[in-house]
N, C-alpha and C positions, 0 to 999 in steps of 0.2 A: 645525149652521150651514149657512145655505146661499148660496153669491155667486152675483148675475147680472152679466153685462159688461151697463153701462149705459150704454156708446157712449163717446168721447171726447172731449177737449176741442179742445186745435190739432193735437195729431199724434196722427196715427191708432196709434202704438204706446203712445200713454200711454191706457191703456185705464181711464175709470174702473169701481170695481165698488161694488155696493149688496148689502150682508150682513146678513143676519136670521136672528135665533137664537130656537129658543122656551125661556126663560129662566125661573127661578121669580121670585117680584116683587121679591123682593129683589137682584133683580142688574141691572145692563142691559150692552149692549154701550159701550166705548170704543172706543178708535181699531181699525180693524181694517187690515190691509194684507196686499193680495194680491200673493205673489211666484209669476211662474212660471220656468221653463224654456227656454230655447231648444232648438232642434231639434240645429242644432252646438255653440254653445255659451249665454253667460247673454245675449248681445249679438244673439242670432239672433232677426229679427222674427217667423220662425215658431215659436212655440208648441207645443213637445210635447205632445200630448192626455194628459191626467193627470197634469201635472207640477208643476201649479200647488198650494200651499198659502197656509194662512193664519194672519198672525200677530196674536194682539188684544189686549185687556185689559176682564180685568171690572172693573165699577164698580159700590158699590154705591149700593142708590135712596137714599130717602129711609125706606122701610121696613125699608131693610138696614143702614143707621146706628142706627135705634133698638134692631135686635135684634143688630146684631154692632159694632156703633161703637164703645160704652164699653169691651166686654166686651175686645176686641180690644187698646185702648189701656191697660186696666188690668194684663192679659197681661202687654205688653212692659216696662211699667215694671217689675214683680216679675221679669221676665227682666235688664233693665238689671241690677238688685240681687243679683239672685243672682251674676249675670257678675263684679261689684266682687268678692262675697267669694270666692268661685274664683278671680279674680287677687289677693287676700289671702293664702290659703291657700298659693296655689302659694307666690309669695315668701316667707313663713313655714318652708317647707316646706325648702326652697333652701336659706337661711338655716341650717336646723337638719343639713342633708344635708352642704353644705360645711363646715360647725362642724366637723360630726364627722370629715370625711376630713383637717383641717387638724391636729386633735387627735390623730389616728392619725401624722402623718407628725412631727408635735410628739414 
């Protein structure tokens, strides 16, 4: 990824930036946002050189829906399912655990 400062708008510390990644087609960049440094502290209008990072999110295109959309969504649902019987289990579990510790002090 690479950011340029691309000037700013009313004050000269609100710097905007222009980020471009070489991406495979299935992805594109989302929001991106550049945080930097200050020199004393986060408030310092000077800018420690190298301080700056970047936070973004990928999105996928329209060719990244077709090849990871469904597959994705049909994932989570058999993860949803499987979640239910694993909090089935455990209480089942519970159940038969406290059974037995009530029967032992019986």
């Amino acid at each position: 990824m690479r950011c340029t400062n691309a000037g700013y708008d009313y004050d000269e510390e609100d710097v905007q930036w222009t980020c471009t990644a070489s991406l495979p087609p299935e992805l594109k960049l989302g929001s991106t946002d550049v945080i930097c440094e200050g020199y004393r502290n986060a408030d310092d209008p000077w800018v420690l050189k190298g301080s700056c990072g970047v936070e973004y999110r990928l999105l996928l295109t329209d060719l990244g829906e077709k090849k990871f959309g469904r597959q994705h969504d049909d994932n989570l649902s058999q993860g949803i399912a499987r979640h239910k019987w694993q909090k089935l289990l455990a209480v089942v579990g519970d159940i038969i655990f406290y059974g037995f510790i009530a029967a032992v002090f019986v």
